[in-house]
Structures are given as C-alpha cells and as structure tokens.
C-alpha positions in Angstrom: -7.1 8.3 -6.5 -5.0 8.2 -3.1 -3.4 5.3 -2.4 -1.6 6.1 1.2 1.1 3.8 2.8 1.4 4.4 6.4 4.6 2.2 8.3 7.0 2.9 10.8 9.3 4.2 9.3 10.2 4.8 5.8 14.2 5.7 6.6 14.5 2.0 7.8 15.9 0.0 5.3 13.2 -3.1 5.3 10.4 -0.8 5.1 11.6 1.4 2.6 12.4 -1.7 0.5 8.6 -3.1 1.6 7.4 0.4 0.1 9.4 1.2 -2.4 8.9 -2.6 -4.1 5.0 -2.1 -4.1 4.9 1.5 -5.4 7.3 0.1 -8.4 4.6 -3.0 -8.7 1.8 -1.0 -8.7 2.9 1.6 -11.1 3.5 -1.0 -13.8 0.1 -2.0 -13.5 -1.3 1.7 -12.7 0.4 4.2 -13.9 -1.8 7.0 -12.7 -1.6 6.4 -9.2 -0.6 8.9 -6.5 1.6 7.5 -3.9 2.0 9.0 -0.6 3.8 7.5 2.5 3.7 8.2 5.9 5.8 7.4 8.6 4.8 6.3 11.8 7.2 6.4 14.3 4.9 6.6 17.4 4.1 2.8 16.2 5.8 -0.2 15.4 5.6 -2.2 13.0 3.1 -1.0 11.0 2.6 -1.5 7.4 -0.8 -0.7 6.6 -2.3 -0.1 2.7 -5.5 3.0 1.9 -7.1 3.4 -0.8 -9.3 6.8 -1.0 -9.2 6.2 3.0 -10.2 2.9 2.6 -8.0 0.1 4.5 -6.6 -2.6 2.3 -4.0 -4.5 3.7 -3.0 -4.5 7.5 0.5 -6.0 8.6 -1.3 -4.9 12.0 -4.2 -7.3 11.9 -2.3 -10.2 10.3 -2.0 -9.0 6.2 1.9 -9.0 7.1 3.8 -7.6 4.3 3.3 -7.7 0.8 5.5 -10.3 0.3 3.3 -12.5 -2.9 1.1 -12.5 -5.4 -2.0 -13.2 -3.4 -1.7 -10.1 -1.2 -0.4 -8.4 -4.3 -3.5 -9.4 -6.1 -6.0 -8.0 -3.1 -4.6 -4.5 -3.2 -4.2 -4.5 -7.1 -8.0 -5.5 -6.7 -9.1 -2.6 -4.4 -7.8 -0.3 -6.8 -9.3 -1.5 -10.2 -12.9 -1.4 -7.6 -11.9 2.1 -6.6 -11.2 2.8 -9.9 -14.7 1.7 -11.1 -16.1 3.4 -8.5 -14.8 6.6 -9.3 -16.2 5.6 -13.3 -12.4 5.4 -14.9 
C-alpha cells in the first residue's frame, strides 16, 4: 500500500517535523507501510495525506496539520479500510 505525503517542502524544518512525526506514528501502528514524500515547492503550504491515490487529509481544504488524535485517528482509519480493501 502507498501512503504519499505531498507538502511544501520537506527541507523546512516544521514540515519535516509535521512528516517525520506522522511517519514515526504510523509505523508503530503499521509497520508495513511504504512512505513516500514529496515536495512541493511550486505551492505553499501544503500538507496533503494519499492513500493508494486516495486523498485523506488536506491542510489545503481546512484538515490543517496532523496535530491530534482525531485527525490522527481519520488517516489511521483510511488505512486499516485500504487495507481491507486490498484483503490484508
């Protein structure tokens, strides 16, 4: 499964932190995952969430970053459904 991070850019300090702090959560609860991220600089402020090309979470349209448990929660979500999906 492809969970894709695309933000503006991942040598900026609070982005790679925003990035770096949900890979590290994720992988304790899904250790298989692929992580990829993308930068963006042709944007700003972007922080955007895919899962098998599917968008999650959206600073853009008003997610914001993935700054508690509640947003945590909705990706964590989207991946045990994409995981179903793909029967594992």
């Amino acid at each position: 499964m492809d969970l894709v991070y695309e933000t503006t850019d991942l040598n900026l300090p609070l982005f790679l932190f925003q990035y770096e702090k949900l890979q590290v959560d994720l992988q304790d609860q899904f250790s298989d995952l692929e992580f990829e991220g993308i930068p963006t600089p042709q944007r700003s402020g972007l922080f955007e969430v895919e899962i098998n090309g599917k968008l999650v979470h959206s600073k853009k349209n008003g997610d914001g970053h993935v700054d508690n448990e509640e947003k945590l929660d909705k990706i964590c979500n989207a991946v045990e459904a994409a995981l179903k999906e793909a029967g594992n």
